[in-house]
Every structure is written in C-alpha cells, then in structure tokens.
KOLBA-439422 format. One record per residue (C-alpha): x, y, z; residue in one letter. Coordinates in steps of 0.25 Angstrom, whole numbers. Example, Ala and Ser with C-alpha at 12.3 -4.5 7.8 and 13.67 -1.06 7.14 Angstrom:
2
[[49 -18 31] "A"] [[55 -4 29] "S"] 
END
This chain:
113
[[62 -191 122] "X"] [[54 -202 122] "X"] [[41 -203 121] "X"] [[31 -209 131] "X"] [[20 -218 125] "X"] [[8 -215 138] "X"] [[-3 -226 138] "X"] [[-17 -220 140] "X"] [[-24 -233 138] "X"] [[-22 -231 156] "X"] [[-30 -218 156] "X"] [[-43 -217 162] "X"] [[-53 -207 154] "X"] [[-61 -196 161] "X"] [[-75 -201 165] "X"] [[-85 -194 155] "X"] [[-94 -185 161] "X"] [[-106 -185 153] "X"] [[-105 -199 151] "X"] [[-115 -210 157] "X"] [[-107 -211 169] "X"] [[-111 -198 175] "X"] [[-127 -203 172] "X"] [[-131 -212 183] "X"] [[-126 -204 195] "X"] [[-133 -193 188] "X"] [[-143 -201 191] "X"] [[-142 -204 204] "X"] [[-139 -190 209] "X"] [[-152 -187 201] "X"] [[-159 -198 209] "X"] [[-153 -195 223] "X"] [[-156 -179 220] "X"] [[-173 -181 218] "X"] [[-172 -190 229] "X"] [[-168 -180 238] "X"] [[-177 -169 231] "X"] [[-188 -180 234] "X"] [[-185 -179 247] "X"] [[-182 -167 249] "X"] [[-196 -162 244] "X"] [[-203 -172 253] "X"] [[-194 -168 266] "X"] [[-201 -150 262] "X"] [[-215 -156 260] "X"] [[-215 -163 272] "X"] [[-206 -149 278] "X"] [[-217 -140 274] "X"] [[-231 -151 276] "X"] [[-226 -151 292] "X"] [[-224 -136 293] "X"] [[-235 -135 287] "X"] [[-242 -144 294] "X"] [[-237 -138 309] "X"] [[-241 -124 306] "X"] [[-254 -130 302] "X"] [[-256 -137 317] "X"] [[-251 -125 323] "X"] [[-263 -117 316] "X"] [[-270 -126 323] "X"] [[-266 -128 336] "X"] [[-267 -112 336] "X"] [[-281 -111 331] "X"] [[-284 -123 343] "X"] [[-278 -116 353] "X"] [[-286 -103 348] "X"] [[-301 -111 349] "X"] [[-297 -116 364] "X"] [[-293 -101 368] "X"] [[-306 -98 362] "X"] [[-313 -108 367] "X"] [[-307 -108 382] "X"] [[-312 -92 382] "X"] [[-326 -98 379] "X"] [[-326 -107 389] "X"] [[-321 -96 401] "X"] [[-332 -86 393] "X"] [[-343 -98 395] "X"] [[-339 -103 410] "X"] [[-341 -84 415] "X"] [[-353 -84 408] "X"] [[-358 -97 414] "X"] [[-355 -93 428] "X"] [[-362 -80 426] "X"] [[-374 -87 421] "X"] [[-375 -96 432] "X"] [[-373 -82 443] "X"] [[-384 -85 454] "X"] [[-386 -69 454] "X"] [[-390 -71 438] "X"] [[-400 -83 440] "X"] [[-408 -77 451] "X"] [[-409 -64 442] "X"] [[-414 -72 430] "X"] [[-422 -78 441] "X"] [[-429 -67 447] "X"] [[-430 -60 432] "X"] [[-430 -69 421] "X"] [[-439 -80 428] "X"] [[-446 -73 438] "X"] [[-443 -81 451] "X"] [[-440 -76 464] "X"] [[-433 -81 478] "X"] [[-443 -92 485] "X"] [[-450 -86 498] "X"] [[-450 -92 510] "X"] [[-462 -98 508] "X"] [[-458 -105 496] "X"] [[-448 -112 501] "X"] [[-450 -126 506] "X"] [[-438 -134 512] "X"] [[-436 -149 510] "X"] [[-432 -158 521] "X"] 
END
C-alpha cells in the first residue's frame, strides 16, 4: 500500500481557553452583571422607601380621621349642652334664685308708643 502524505499546514488549532481571548468578554459580562446588580438594588430601595412610605400616610390618614371622630363628638356634646344652657325654664330659675329678681308687677310696667 501506498502511503499518503496529509498536509496539516490547512488545520485550524483549537482556540485556547485560558488564553487572552476569553479576558475582555469576561470583562464585559462582569461590567453588564454590576450594572444590573446596580440597578437592581436601586429598583428594592425605592420598592421598600414607597411601601414604606404608604403605610406611613396610611398611619396618618388613620389617626386624622380618628381626631375629626373625636372632634365631630365634641362638637354634638358642646351644641346639647349649649341649648340646655340657653332653656328659658333655667334662666328664669337662676333668675329668681341666684340674682334675686322677680316678674315686673303691673305697676312696673310702662308701655312705649
């Protein structure tokens, strides 16, 4: 048999892995992955600062809403107690008691034309 002379000057090598091809897409697959941590961690702060900024205003709109209850029962407490103050069946008795006066006789009174 004859042999066959092969030409391996036409063969392409295996690319090295370790070598300094593999170094700048490293790189950039480091580059792109803080990035996105970056990002990432700005998109949960801002997550958590607005959640915790609505139960906050909620705190609030509750404890609002809790002074105007309270406040709305004052005011119906104040407006009974003013109309029993101003009773003319009380006034006549503090009247006649407290200040000593009386109902005008007839001779007290005197009419104006």
């Amino acid at each position: 048999m004859a042999q066959a002379r092969t030409d391996y000057t036409k063969v392409a090598a295996p690319p090295v892995l370790g070598g300094l091809d593999a170094a700048p897409h490293r790189i950039d697959l480091f580059k792109y992955l803080m990035i996105c941590m970056i990002v990432f961690t700005i998109v949960s702060v801002f997550h958590v600062w607005s959640r915790f900024k609505l139960v906050d205003l909620n705190l609030q709109v509750s404890e609002i809403s809790r002074q105007l209850h309270e406040a709305e029962q004052e005011q119906k407490r104040l407006k009974l107690e003013a109309a029993s103050l101003m009773a003319p069946a009380r006034i006549e008795m503090i009247a006649k008691n407290d200040l000593g006066l009386a109902l005008p006789t007839k001779q007290q009174i005197i009419q104006v034309r």
